[in-house]
N, C-alpha and C positions, 0 to 999 in steps of 0.2 A: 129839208129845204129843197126846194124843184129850183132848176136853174131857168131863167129867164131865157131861152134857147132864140134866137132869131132865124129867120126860114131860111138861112143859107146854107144846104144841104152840105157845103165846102165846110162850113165854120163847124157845122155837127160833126161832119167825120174828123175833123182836126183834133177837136175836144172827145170823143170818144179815142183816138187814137194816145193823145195825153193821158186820158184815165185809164188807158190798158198798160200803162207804164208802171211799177210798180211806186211806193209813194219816193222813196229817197230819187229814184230817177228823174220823176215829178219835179221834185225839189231842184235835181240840180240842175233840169233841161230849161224851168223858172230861173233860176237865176242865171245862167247864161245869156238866154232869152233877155231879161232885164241888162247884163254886162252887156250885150251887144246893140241891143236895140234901145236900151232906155232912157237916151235922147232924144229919139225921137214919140218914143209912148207917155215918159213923167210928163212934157209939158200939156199933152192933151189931157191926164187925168189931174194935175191940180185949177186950169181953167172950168173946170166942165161945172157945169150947176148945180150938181148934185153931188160934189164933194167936199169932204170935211178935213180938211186941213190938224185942226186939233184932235179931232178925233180918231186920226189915223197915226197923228203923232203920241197920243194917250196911252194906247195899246202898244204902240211900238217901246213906248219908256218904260213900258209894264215888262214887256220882255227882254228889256238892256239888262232891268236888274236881277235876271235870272241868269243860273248857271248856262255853260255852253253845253251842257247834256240838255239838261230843261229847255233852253230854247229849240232846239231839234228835234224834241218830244214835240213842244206845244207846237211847229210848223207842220209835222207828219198829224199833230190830232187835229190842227182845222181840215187837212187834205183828206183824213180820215173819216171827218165829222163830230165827231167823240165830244161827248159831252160836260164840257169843261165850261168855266167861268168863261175867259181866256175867248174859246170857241164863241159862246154866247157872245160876248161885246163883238167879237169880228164880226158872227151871223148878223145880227144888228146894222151894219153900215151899209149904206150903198155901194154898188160895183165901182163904181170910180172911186172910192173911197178904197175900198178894198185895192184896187190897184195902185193907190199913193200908200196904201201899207205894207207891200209887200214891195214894193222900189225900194222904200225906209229900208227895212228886210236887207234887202241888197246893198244898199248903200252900208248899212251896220257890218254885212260881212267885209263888205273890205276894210273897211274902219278894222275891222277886228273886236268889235262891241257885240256882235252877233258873229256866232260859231260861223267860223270860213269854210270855204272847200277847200278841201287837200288840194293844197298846190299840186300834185299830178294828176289830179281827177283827169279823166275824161269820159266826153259821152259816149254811150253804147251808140251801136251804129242806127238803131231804130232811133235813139232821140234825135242824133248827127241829119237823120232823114227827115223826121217829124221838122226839127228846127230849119232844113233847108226849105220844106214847102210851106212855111210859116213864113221867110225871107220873102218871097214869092209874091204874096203877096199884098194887094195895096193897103196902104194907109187904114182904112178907115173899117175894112176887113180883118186887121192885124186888130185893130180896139175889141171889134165885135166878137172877134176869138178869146180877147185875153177877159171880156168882161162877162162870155159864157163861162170862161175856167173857173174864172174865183168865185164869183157867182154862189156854185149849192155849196162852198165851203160853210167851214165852223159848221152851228148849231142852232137853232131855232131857240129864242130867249121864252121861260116857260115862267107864268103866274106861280109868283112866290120861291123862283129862283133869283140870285143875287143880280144877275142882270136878265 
């Protein structure tokens, strides 16, 4: 799956610099990302026109009922791509969509319905970096970033696979 990339040669380095992170890094530079900023990113992605409200909630109850191993798995295999059911319905969604799935995501870990981060986690200092020039920038730059990341997740849905 090719990411929809927009010409902001800022957004490109940001999102290569996220993909040079290994995936759990990923994982948890996302969800910080989401704990600090997702006030202000959720409400732009469940307005936007191209997102699916049920269907980002569909996949999210898919992985409530999975263990806290398996969910961990299934979050490294969309980062991954790996071709999974799971992957397929994510690949499937629009970017904004994709970003009200992975807020859910976040929102579950603190609930504690979705495997949390270790209360002492912290980020390495490349993410601590990444997420300061991510801070930086405005508004609608910070969307365009987060909507190239999710973007070539999951999996490309394939004729005469389940989705």
């Amino acid at each position: 799956m090719e990411a929809t990339q927009t010409n902001d040669p800022k957004v490109r380095e940001l999102v290569q610099a996220f993909n040079a992170l290994d995936v759990d890094e990923q994982l948890a530079l996302f969800y910080f990302i989401y704990k600090e900023m997702g006030d202000s990113i959720t409400p732009a992605a469940p307005g936007a026109s191209t997102v699916s409200p049920a269907i980002a909630d569909g996949l999210f109850n898919q992985v409530k009922e999975l263990s806290h191993e398996e969910q961990l798995q299934l979050q490294r295999d969309l980062i991954n791509k790996a071709d999974t059911v799971h992957s397929r319905e994510y690949g499937s969604m629009s970017d904004t969509t994709k970003l009200l799935f992975w807020y859910r995501l976040a929102q579950g870990m603190d609930a504690a319905t979705i495997i949390p981060m270790p209360g002492n986690y912290e980020l390495s200092a490349q993410s601590q970096e990444l997420m300061d020039k991510i801070k930086e920038l405005d508004f609608g730059v910070q969307m365009s970033l987060f909507r190239d990341y999710v973007s070539p997740m999951g999996a490309d849905a394939k004729p005469g696979a389940e989705i």
